[in-house]
C-alpha positions in Angstrom: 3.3 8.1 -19.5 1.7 4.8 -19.7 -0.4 2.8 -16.9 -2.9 0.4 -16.7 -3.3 -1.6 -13.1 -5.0 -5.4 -13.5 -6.5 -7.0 -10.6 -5.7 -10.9 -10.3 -6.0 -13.7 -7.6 -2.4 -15.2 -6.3 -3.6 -17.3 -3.7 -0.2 -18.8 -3.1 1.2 -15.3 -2.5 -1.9 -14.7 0.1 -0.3 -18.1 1.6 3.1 -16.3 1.8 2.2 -13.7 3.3 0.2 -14.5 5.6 3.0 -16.5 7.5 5.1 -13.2 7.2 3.0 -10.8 8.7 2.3 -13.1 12.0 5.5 -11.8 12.8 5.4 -8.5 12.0 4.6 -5.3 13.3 5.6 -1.5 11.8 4.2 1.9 12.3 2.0 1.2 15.7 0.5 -1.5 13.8 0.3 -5.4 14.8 -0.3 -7.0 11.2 -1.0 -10.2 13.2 -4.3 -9.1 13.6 -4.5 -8.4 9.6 -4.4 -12.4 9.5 -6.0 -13.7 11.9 -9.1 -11.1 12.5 -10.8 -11.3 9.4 -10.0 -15.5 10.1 -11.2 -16.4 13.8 -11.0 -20.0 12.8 -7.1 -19.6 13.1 -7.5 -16.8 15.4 -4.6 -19.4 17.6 -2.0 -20.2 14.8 0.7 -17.5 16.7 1.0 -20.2 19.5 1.7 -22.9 16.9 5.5 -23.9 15.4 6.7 -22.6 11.8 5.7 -25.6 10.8 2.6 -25.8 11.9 1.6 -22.5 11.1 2.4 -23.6 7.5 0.5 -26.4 7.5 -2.9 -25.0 8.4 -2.1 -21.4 6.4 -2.2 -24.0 3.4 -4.9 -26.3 4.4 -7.2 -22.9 5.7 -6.8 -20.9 2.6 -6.6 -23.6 -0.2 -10.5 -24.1 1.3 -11.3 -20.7 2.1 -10.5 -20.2 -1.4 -12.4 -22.9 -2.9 -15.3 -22.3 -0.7 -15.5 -18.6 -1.6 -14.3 -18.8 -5.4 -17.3 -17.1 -7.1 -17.6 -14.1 -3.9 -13.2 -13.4 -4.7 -13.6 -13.3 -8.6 -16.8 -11.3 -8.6 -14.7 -9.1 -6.3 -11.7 -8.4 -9.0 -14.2 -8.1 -11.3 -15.5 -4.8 -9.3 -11.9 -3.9 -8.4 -11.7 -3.7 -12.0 -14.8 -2.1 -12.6 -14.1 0.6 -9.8 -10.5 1.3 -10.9 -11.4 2.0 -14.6 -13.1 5.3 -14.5 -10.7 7.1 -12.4 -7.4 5.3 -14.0 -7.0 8.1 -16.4 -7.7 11.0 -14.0 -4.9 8.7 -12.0 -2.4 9.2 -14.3 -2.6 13.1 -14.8 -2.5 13.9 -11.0 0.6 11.2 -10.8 2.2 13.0 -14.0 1.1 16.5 -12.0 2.8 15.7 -8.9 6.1 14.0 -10.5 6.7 16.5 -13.5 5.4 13.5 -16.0 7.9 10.8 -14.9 8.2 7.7 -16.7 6.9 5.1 -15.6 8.8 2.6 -13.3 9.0 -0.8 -14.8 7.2 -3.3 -13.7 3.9 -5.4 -13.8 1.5 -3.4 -12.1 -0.9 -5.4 -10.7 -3.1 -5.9 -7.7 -3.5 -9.1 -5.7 -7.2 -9.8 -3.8 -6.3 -10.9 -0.5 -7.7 -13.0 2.3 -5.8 -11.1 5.1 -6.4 -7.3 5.7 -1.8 -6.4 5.7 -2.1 -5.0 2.1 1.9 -5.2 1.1 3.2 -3.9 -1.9 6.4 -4.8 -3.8 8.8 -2.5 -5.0 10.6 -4.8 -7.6 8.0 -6.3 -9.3 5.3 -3.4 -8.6 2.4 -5.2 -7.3 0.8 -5.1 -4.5 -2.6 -7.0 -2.5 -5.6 -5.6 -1.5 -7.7 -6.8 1.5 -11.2 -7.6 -0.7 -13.1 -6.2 2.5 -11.2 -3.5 3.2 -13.1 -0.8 4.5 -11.7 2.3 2.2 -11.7 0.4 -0.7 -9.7 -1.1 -3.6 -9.5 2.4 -5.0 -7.7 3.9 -2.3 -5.6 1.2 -1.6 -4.5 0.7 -5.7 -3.6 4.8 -4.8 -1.8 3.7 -2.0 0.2 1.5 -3.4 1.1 3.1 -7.1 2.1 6.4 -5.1 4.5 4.6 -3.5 6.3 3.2 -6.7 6.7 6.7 -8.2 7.3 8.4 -4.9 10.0 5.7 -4.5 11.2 6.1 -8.4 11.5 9.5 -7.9 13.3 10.2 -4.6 16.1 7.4 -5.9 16.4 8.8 -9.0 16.6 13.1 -7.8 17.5 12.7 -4.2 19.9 9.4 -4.7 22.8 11.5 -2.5 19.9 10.7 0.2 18.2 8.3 -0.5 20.4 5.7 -2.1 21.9 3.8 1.3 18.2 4.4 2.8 15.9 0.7 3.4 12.6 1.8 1.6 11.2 -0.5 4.1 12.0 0.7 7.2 13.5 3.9 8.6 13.0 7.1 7.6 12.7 6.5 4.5 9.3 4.2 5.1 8.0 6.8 7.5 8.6 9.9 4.8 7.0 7.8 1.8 3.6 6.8 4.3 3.7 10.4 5.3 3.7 11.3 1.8 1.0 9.4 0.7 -1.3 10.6 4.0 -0.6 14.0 2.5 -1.1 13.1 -1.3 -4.3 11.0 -0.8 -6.3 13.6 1.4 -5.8 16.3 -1.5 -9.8 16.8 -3.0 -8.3 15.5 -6.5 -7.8 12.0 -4.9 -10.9 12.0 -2.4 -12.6 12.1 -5.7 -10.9 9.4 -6.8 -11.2 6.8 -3.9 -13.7 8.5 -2.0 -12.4 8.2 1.5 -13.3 11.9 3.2 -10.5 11.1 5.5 -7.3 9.3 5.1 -5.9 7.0 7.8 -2.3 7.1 9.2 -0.1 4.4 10.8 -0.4 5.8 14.5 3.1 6.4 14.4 2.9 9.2 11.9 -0.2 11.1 13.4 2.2 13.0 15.4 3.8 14.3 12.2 0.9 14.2 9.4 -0.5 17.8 10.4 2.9 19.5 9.8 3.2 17.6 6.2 0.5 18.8 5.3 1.6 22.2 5.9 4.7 21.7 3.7 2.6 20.5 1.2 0.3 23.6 1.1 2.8 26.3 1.6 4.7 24.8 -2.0 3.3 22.4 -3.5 6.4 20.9 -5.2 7.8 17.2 -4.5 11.1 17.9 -4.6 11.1 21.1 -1.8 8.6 18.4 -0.2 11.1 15.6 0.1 14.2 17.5 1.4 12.1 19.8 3.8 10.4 16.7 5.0 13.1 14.7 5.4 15.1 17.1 7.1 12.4 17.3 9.7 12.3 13.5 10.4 15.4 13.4 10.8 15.8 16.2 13.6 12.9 14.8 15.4 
């Protein structure tokens, strides 16, 4: 299996998003606050019309960006620099934990952004990371590739489940974030990102202890999946 993550700046995507996740909310989470907390000089923009919004998300960021241009390219640069030790070590839990899949096509690369939301995108297979975020780029480049294979893998064993499931909402969204709350606290990946604990949405912390269970009784995805899934679904 083959994998190499770049880090790159996509300050028109940043834009993009930002005017998504006003308006959106998932897990417990407001991802307004992603936007507009790291940015109190727009902290108001929810008031404002679509249009509006658009106009200062442009006009804010196209000089936040210039303003801060060496700070956000010294920051991929250590993105890169943090990601490049562990990559390797990446790839053999991932190739561990999925039976040495191949690799899902796509461009794998992470996006600095601006706003703490951190998205990824399952089609293209990239994702943004918050360049302040508090556990990391390493955790959240984890984060994010987990979910491509854990994605790739469920659709491609499970599809008699999965197949008519919205990966972005639903149980299906809930059972990959659960996953990945169980995957990244293991002591292989805490060496990796180096987050002793791993966050939640609040939404799961009912469920997370339980996972984790599963995942320690057998350690096997697939017995993980269908167990897992049959529990979210009863509750």
């Amino acid at each position: 299996m083959k994998l190499h993550i770049t880090f790159k700046l996509n300050k028109e995507l940043d834009k993009e998003m930002a005017l998504v996740f006003l308006d959106n909310e998932a897990g417990g989470v407001d991802f307004s606050q992603g936007v507009t907390g790291p940015h109190p000089e727009i902290k108001n923009i929810k008031e404002k019309s679509e249009v509006e919004r658009k106009e200062i998300i442009n006009d804010y960021f196209d000089r936040y960006y210039k303003k801060h241009e060496k700070e956000l390219l010294d920051c991929i640069e250590q993105f890169r620099e943090d990601w490049e030790p562990v990559e390797n070590k990446f790839i053999e839990q991932i190739n561990k934990i999925f039976k040495n899949p191949e690799t899902p096509e796509g461009k794998y690369i992470g996006y600095l952004s601006i706003i703490n939301c951190n998205p990824r995108f399952l089609d293209s297979k990239t994702f943004q990371i918050f360049y302040k975020h508090r556990a990391g780029s390493n955790y959240i480049a984890a984060h994010e590739v987990l979910h491509f294979f854990f994605y790739d893998y469920a659709n491609r064993n499970h599809s008699d489940v999965f197949a008519k499931l919205n990966p972005d909402d639903g149980i299906y969204w809930d059972l990959a974030e659960l996953f990945n709350g169980v995957i990244l606290d293991l002591p292989e990946f805490i060496a990796m990102h180096g987050q002793v604990e791993t966050k939640v949405y609040p939404a799961h912390e009912k469920h997370i202890i339980l996972m984790k269970k599963l995942w320690d009784n057998e350690p096997n995805i697939d017995n993980w999946i269908i167990e897992a899934y049959r529990y979210l679904n009863s509750s």
